[in-house]
FIGU-971062 format. One record per residue (C-alpha): x, y, z; residue number from 0; chain; residue in three letters. Coordinates in steps of 0.001 Angstrom, whole numbers, plus 500000, padded with zeros to 6 digits. Layout:
BEGIN
REC     east    north       up     i   ch    aa
REC        X        Y        Z   NUM    A   ALA
...
***
This chain:
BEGIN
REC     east    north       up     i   ch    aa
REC   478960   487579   495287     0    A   UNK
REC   478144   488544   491891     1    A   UNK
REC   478005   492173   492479     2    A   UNK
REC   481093   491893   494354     3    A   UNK
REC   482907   490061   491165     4    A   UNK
REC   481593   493431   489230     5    A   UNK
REC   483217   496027   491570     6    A   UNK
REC   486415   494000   491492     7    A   UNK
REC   486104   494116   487272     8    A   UNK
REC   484984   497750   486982     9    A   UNK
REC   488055   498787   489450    10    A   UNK
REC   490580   496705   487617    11    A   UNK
REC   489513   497927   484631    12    A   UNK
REC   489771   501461   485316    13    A   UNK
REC   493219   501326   486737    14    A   UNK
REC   493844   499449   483156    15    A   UNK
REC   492298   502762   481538    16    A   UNK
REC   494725   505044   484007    17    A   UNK
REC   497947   502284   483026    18    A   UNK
REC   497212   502993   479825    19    A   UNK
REC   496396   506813   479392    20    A   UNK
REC   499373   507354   481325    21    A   UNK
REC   501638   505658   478795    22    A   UNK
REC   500079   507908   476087    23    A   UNK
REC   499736   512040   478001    24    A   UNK
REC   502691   513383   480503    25    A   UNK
REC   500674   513906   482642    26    A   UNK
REC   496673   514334   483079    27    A   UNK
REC   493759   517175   483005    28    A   UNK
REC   494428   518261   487059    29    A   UNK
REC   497617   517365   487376    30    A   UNK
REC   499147   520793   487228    31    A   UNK
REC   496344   523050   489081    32    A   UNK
REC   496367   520181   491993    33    A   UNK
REC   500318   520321   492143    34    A   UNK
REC   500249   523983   492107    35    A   UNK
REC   497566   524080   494830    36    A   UNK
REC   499803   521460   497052    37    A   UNK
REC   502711   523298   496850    38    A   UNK
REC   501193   526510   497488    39    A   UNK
REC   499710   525289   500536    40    A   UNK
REC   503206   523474   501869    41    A   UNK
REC   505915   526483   501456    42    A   UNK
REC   509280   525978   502787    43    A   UNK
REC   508545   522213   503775    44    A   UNK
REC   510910   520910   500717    45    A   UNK
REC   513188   519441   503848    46    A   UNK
REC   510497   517865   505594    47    A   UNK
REC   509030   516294   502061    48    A   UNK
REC   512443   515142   501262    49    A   UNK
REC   512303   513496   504776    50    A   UNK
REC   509306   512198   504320    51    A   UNK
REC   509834   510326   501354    52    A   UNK
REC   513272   508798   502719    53    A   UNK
REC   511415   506829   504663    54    A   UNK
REC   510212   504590   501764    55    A   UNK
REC   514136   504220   500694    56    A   UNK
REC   516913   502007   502333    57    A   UNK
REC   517381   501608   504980    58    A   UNK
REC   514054   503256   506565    59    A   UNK
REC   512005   500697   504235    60    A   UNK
REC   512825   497848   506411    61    A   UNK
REC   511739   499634   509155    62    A   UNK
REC   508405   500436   507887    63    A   UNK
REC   508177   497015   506412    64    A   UNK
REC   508966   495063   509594    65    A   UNK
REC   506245   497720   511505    66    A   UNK
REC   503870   496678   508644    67    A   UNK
REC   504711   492713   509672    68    A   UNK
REC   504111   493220   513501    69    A   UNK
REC   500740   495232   512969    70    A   UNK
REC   499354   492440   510762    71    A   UNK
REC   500397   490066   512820    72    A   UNK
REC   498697   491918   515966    73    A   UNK
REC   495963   492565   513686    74    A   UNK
REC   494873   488974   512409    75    A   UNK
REC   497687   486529   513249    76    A   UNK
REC   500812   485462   511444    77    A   UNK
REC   499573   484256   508314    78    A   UNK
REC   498255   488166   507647    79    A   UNK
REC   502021   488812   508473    80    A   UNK
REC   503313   486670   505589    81    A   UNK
REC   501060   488287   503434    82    A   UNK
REC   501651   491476   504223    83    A   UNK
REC   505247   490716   502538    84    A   UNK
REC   503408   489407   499564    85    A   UNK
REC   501991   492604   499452    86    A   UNK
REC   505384   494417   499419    87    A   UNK
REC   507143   492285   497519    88    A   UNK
REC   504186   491539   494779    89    A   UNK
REC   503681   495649   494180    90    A   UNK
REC   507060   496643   494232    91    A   UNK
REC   507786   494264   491486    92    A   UNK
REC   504712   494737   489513    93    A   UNK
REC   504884   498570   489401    94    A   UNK
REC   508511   499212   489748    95    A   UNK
REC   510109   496166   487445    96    A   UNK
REC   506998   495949   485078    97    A   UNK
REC   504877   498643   484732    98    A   UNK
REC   507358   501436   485363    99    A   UNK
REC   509515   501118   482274   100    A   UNK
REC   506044   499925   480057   101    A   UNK
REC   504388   503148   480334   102    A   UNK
REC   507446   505060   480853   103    A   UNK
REC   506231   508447   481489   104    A   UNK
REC   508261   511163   481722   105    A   UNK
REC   508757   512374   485488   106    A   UNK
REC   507055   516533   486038   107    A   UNK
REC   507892   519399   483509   108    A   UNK
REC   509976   522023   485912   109    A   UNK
REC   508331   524379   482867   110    A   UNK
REC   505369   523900   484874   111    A   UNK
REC   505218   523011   488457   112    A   UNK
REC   508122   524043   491105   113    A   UNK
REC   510317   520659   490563   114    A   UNK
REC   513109   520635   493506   115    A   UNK
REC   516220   518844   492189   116    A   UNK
REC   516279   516970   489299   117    A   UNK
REC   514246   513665   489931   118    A   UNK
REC   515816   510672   487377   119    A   UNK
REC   513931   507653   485977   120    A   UNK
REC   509995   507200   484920   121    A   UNK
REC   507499   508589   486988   122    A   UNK
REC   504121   505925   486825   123    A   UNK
REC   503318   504636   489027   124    A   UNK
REC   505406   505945   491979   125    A   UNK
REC   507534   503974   493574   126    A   UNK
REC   507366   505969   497023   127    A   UNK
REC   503307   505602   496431   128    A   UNK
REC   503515   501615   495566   129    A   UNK
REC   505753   500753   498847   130    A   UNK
REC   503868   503060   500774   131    A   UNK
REC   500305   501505   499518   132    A   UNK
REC   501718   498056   499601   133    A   UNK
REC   502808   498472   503366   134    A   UNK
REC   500324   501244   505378   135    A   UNK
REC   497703   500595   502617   136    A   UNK
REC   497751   496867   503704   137    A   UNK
REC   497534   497886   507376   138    A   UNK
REC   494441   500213   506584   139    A   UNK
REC   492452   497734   504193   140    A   UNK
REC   493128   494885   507355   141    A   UNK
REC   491521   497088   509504   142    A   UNK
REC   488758   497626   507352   143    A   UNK
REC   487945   494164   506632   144    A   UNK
REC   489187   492134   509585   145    A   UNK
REC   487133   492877   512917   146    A   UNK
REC   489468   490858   515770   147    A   UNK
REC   490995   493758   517572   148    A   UNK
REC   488737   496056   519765   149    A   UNK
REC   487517   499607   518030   150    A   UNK
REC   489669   501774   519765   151    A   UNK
REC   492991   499972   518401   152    A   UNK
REC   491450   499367   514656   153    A   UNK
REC   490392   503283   514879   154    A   UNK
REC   493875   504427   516375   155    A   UNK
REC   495962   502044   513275   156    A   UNK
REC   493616   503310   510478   157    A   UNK
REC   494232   506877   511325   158    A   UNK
REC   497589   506933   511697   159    A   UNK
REC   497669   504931   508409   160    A   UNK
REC   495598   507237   506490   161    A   UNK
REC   497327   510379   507533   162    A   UNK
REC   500793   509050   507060   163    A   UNK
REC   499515   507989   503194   164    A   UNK
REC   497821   511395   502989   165    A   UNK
REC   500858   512995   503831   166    A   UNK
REC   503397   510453   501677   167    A   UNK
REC   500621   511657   498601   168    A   UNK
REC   501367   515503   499465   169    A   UNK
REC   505231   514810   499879   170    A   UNK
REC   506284   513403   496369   171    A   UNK
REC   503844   516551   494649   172    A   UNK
REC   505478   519022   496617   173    A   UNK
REC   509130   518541   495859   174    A   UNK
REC   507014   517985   491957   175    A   UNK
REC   508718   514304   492034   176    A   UNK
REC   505663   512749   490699   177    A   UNK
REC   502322   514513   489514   178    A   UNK
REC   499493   513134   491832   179    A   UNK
REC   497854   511019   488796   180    A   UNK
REC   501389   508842   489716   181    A   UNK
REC   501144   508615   493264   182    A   UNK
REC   497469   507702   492882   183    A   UNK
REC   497930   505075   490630   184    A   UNK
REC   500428   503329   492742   185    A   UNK
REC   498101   503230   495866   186    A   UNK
REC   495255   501822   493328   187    A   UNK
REC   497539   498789   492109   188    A   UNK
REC   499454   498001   495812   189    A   UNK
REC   495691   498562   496960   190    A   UNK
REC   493486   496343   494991   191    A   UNK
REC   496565   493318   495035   192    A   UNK
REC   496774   494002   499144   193    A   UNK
REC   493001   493621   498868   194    A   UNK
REC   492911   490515   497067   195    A   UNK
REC   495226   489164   499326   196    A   UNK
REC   493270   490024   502308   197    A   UNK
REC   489363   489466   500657   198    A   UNK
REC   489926   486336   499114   199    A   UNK
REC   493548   484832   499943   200    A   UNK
REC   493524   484854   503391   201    A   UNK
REC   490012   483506   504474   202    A   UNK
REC   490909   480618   501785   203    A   UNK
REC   494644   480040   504306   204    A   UNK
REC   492715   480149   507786   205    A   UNK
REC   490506   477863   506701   206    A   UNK
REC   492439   475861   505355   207    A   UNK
REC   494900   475817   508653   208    A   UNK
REC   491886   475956   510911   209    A   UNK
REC   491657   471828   510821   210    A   UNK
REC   495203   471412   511297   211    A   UNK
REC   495242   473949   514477   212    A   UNK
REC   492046   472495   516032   213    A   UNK
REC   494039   468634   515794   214    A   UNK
REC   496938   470225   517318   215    A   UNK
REC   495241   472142   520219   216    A   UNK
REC   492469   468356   520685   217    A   UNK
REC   496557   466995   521141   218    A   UNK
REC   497456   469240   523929   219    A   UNK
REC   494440   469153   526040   220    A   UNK
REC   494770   465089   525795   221    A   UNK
REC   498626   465661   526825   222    A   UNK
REC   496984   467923   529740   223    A   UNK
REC   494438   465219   530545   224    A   UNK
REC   497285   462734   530931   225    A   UNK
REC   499747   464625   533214   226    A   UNK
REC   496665   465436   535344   227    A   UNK
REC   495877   461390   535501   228    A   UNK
REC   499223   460401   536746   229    A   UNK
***
């Protein structure tokens, strides 16, 4: 327990340390060679990126938001469904309504990365990053830590989730919408909140329910025990 209170300190405090270098520098040592590198390796795929990262905008968002519902729900019952909207709804407001205009930062230089269009508004964290952390990041940290489903389906959902956030990640670089320090930042906030939510939230709400559920299923069987009776 004690070791686990330290990891949860020493990664909160270094996404404080990223919060609050990012207020200070444009962008960060890497930035710029990683960009460059991403876009390199993704020529002509501006329309696909562009694609890609409609899918975190209205109305698509409800779509992936309502997926993110249903898989929590398949994954560990409907109380992981309500908090999987938390974990939306907590994020987006947190890094989009709070943090964004805080640290305001400046969105990519077009001086020095390929920026396609002209992206308006601050750039950290990412808002594409946040909703897409807050939703398939949830997905992938319930797989990790909750061990109902059989291997094959936890496997097949943690995949898909990782690629499509691997993928979101080398979307927003290539059209040089965000500089990756942004986009990682926003999966490290919507990640450690979806993972507080899972760790230590929802054990404390099944256990809590578990009581009422075991009264209400001891009531059926007695109902069942009576209809067999007469």
């Amino acid at each position: 327990m004690y070791k686990h209170k330290i990891l949860w300190i020493s990664s909160l405090t270094f996404v404080v340390v990223l919060l609050i270098a990012g207020s200070q520098f444009p962008y960060f040592p890497g930035d710029v060679p990683i960009t460059k590198t991403v876009q390199f390796l993704t020529p002509n795929s501006e329309q696909i990126a562009k694609w890609i990262t409609s899918t975190a905008k209205m109305p698509l968002r409800l779509i992936l938001l309502a997926t993110t519902v249903g898989l929590a729900w398949f994954l560990s019952g409907w109380v992981a469904s309500i908090l999987s909207m938390i974990s939306f709804g907590g994020s987006f407001a947190l890094g989009d309504f709070l943090l964004k205009p805080m640290l305001a930062r400046p969105r990519p230089d077009s001086d020095l990365i390929n920026v396609v269009g002209s992206p308006s508004g601050f750039s950290m964290p990412s808002t594409f990053g946040i909703i897409y952390a807050s939703t398939l990041g949830f997905i992938l940290l319930l797989v990790l830590v909750n061990k109902k489903r059989s291997a094959t389906a936890r496997v097949t959902i943690g995949a898909l989730c990782s690629v499509l956030l691997l993928v979101g990640f080398g979307a927003r670089v290539t059209l040089g919408a965000h500089w990756p320090s942004d986009v990682i930042v926003a999966y490290l906030i919507a990640g450690m909140w979806g993972l507080f939510l899972i760790e230590i939230v929802l054990p404390h709400l099944n256990q809590m329910l578990a009581p009422k559920q075991n009264d209400l299923a001891s009531q059926e069987a007695e109902k069942s025990k009576e209809k067999i009776k007469y």
